[in-house]
C-alpha positions in Angstrom: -31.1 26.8 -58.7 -28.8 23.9 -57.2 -28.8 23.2 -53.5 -25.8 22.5 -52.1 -26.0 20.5 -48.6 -23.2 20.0 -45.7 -21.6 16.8 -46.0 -23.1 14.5 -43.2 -20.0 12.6 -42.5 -18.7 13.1 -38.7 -15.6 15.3 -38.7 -12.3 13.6 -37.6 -11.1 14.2 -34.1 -7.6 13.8 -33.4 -6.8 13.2 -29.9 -4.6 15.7 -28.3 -0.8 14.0 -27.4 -0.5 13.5 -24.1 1.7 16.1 -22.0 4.8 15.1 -21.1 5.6 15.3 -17.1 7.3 18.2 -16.1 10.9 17.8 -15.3 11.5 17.1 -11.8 14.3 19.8 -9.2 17.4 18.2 -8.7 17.5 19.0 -5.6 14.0 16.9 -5.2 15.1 14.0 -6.6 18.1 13.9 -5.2 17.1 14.8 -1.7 14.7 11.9 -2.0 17.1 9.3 -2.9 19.7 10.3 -0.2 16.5 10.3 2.5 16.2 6.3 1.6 19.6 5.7 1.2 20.0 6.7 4.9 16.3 5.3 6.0 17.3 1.9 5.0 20.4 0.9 7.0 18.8 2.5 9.8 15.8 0.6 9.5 17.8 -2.2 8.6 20.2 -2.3 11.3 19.4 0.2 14.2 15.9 0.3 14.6 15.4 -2.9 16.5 19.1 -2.3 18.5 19.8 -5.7 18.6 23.9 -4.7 18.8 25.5 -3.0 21.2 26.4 -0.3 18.9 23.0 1.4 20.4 24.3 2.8 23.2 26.7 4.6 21.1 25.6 7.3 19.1 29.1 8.3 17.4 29.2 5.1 16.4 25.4 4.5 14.7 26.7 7.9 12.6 30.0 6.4 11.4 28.3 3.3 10.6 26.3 4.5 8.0 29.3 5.2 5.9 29.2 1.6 5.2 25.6 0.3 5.7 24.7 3.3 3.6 26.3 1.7 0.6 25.3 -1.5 1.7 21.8 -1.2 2.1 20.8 1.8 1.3 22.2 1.5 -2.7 20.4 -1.7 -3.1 16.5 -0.2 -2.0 17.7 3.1 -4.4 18.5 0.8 -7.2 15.7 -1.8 -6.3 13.4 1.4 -6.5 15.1 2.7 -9.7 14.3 -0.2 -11.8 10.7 -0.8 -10.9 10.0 2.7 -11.4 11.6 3.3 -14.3 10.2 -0.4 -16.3 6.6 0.7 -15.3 6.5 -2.2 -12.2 5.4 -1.8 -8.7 5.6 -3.6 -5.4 5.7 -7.3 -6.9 8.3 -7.0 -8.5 10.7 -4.9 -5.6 9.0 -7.4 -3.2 10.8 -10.3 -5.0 14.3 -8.1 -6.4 14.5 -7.4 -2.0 14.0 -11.2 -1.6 17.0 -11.8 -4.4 19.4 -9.1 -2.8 18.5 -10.4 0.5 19.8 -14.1 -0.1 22.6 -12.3 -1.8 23.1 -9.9 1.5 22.7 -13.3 4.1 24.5 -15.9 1.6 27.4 -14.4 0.3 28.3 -11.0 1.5 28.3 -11.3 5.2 27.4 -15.4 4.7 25.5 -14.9 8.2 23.2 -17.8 6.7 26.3 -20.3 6.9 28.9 -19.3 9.4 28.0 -21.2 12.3 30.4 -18.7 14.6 29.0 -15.5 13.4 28.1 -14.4 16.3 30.1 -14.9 19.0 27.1 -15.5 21.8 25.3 -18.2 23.1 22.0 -16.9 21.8 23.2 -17.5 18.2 22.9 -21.3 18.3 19.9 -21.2 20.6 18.4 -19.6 17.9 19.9 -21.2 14.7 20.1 -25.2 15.8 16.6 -26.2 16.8 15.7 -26.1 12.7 19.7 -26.4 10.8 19.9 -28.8 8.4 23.1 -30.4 8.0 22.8 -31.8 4.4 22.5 -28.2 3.4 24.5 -26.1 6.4 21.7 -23.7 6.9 18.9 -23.0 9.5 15.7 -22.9 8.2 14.7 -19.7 10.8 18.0 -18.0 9.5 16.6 -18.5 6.2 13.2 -16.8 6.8 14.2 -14.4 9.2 16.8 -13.4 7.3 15.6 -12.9 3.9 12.0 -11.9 5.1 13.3 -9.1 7.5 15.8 -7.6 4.4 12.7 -7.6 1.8 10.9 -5.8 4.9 12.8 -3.6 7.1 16.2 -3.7 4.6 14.4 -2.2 1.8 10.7 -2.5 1.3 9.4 -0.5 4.2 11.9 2.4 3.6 11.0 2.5 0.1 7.0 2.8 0.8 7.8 5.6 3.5 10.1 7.7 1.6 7.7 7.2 -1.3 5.0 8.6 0.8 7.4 12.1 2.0 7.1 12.8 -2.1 4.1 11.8 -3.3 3.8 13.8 -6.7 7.4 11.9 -7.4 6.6 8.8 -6.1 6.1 6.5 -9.2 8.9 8.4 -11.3 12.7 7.7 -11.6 14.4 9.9 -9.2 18.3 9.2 -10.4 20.1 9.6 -14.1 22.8 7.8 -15.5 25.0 9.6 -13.2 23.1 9.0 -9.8 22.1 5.2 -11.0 26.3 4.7 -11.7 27.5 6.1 -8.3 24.8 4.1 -6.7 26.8 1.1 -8.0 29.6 1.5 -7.4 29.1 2.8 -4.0 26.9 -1.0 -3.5 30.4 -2.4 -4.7 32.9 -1.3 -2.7 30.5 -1.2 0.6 29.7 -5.5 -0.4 33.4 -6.0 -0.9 34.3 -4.3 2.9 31.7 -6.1 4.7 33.0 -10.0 2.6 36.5 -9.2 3.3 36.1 -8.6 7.0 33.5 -12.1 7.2 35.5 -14.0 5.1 38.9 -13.3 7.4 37.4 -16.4 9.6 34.8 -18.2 7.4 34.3 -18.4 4.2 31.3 -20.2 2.4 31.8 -23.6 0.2 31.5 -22.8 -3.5 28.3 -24.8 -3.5 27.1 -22.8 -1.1 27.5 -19.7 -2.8 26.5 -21.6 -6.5 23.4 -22.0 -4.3 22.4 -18.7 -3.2 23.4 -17.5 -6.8 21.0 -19.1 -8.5 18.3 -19.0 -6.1 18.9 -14.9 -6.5 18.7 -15.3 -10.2 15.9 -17.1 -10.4 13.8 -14.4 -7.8 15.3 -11.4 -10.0 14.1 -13.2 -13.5 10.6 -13.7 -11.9 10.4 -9.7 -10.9 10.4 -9.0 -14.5 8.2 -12.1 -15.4 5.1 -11.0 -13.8 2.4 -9.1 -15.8 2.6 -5.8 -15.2 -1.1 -4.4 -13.7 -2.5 -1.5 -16.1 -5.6 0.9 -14.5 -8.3 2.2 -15.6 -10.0 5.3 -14.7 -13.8 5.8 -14.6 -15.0 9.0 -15.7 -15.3 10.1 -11.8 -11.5 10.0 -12.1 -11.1 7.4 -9.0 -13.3 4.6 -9.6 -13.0 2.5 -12.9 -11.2 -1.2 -12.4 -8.1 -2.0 -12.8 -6.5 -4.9 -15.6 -3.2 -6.8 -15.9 -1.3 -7.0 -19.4 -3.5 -10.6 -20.0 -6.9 -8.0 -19.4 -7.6 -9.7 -16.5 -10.0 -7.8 -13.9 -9.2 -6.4 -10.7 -12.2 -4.5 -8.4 -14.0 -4.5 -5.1 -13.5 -2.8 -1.8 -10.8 -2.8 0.2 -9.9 -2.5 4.1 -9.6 1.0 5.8 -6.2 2.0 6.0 -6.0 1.6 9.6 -7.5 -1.6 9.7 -4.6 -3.0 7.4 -1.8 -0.9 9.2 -3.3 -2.5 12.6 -3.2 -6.4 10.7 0.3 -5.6 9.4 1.7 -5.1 13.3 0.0 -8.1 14.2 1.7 -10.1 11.5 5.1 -8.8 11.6 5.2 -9.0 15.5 4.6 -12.5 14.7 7.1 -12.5 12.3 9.7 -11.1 14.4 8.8 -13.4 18.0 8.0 -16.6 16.7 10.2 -19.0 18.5 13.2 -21.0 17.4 12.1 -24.5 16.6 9.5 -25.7 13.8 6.7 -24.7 15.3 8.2 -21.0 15.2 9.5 -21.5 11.6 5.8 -22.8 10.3 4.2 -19.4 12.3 6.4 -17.5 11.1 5.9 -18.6 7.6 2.0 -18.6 8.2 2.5 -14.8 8.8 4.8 -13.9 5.9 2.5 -15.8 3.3 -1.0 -14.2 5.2 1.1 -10.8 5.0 1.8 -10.8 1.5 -1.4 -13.0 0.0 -3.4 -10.3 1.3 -1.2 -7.4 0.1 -1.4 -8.7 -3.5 -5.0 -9.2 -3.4 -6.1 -5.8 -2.3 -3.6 -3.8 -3.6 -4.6 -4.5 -7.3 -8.0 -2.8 -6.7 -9.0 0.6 -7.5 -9.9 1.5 -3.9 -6.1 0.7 -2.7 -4.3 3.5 -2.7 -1.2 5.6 -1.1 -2.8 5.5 2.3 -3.0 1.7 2.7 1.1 1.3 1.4 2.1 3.7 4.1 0.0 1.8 6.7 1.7 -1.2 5.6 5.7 0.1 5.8 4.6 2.3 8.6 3.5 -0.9 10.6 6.7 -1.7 9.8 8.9 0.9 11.5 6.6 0.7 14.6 6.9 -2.5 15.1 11.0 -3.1 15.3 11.2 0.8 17.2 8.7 -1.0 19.9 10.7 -4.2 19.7 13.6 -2.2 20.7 13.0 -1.5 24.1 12.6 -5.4 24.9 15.6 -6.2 22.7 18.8 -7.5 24.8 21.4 -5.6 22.6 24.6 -8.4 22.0 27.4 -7.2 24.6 27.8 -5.1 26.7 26.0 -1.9 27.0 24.6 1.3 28.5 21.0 1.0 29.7 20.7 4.6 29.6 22.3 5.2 26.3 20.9 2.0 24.7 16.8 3.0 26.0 18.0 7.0 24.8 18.6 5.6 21.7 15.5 3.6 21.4 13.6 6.1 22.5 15.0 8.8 20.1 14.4 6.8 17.1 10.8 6.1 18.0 10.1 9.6 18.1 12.1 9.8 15.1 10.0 7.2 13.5 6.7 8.3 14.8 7.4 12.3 13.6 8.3 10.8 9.8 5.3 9.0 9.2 3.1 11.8 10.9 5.0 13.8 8.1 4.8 11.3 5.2 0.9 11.5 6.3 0.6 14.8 6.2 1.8 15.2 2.5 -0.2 12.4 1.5 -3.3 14.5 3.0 -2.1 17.7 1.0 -1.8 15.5 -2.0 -5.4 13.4 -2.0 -7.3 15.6 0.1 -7.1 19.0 -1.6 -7.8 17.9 -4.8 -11.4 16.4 -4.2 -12.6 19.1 -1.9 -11.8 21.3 -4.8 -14.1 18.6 -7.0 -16.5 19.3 -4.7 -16.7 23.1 -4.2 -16.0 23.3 -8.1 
């Protein structure tokens, strides 16, 4: 009688597709997207209350009907498009620089009118480093651009991010949302140029400049290699590669310790003085700041935590600022320190919030590992 034996070739696995996300709530999304579309203009313009529009309130409300669209479009969009292409901070970090020049060199041109402000402080502050050959201060330059990639739209982005964690890395906008974002960014940069340009209006070489200079920061967002990680089989540990396979591991800084190093660098940042000495500080800080932010946050240890830190620092930083700040004209003392002292709290009961979820998110999760 024949014997007939099992075949001893290994049976072919086919690997399960991976699940689709679930859709997202509107109302989530869209909640999200209006929450940084208001955070940024008040970060970017009322946090620190260097203008007399402090001290009153009616005022800081109206305002946002055009620094809403101003700002608050461009860290949606800037947002939009990283998340959506599979990028992260790199590359908003250098679209904020473009949209910055763009913001400082041709919409309100602050970088070249020498009368923009009509106070003495202006030119105390913009003449110890302008360079005539290229009608510009070099301060203007860095404090300008650096404090839109921060405060304009970077550190909003990372708070807001950190309200909605299980969203955080997915689009939050359709065609819809990313087309009224657009247009509302249009017609809020065309207000703010006509009112500038009514008394000073940059040379087209000036504006050739900042153009291409914008170009060339938006081509390199999309230039850099995009950072792919890998998870061990704990589920946290593994290493993490860019697209050239490139390596990426050891420990990183608690999150306090790097929130704590951020104040210190962006109160540098924001007090260095005038002249060159300032300027090279100032610099010092920006480069320290951001060479240590892409070194540690491309290992696996960095995590939500350690961004909020970082944009949290942020916020604390121009909301403590504001209480030393001489607001330009004339104002209330008591409505301009109320004002200061209601967006601190403000500031101090988000991030205690954005905390908070972040805990619910990364906490929960492994003490159900462990009691599992």
């Amino acid at each position: 009688m024949t014997s007939h034996q099992a075949p001893t070739t290994a049976p072919i696995s086919t690997p399960l597709p991976t699940p689709l996300p679930a859709p997202l709530p509107a109302r989530i999304r869209i909640g999200a997207a209006v929450g940084l579309l208001l955070l940024s203009p008040i970060c970017a313009e009322y946090l620190i209350g260097y203008d007399q529009i402090i001290s009153n309130p009616l005022d800081m409300l109206t305002g946002l009907l055009v620094l809403g669209p101003l700002y608050g479009t461009v860290a949606v969009l800037i947002r939009e498009v990283a998340r959506r292409t599979g990028r992260g901070w790199p590359t908003m970090l250098l679209l904020s620089a473009a949209f910055g020049l763009i913001q400082a060199g041709v919409i309100d041109q602050s970088l070249f009118n020498p009368d923009f402000v009509d106070e003495a402080s202006w030119d105390d502050d913009r003449l110890p480093t302008f360079v005539a050959g290229l009608g510009v201060s070099v301060k203007h330059v860095v404090g300008f651009v650096g404090g839109h990639v921060i405060w304009s739209f970077c550190a909003p982005i990372g708070v807001v991010e950190s309200c909605v964690p299980r969203i955080a890395h997915r689009p939050w906008l359709g065609r819809v949302g990313i087309t009224v974002m657009i247009v509302l960014y249009g017609l809020g940069a065309l207000v703010i140029f006509k009112e500038h340009s009514k008394q000073f209006l940059a040379t087209p070489a000036q504006f050739a400049t900042v153009g291409l200079f914008a170009l060339g920061l938006a081509v390199a967002a999309f230039a850099i290699p995009r950072r792919f990680p890998r998870r061990g089989a704990d589920g946290r540990g593994g290493e993490a590669r860019d697209e050239g396979g490139r390596r990426s591991g050891g420990r990183v800084p608690p999150a306090w310790a790097v929130g704590c190093g951020a104040v210190a660098l962006m109160g540098a940042h924001q007090l260095s003085s005038p002249g060159w000495g300032g300027v090279a500080l100032n610099v010092a800080a920006l480069v320290l700041a951001g060479g240590g932010l892409l070194w540690w946050s491309g290992r696996p240890d960095w995590g939500p935590v350690h961004v909020l830190a970082v944009c949290g620092a942020a916020l604390v930083v121009n909301a403590a600022l504001s209480f030393v700040v001489e607001p330009l004209g004339d104002t209330s003392p008591v409505l301009k320190y109320g004002a200061n002292a209601v967006l601190m709290v403000v500031v101090l009961l988000l991030l205690g919030w954005a905390r908070r979820r972040l805990r619910h998110i990364t906490v929960r999760p492994l003490e159900g590992a462990r009691s599992a």
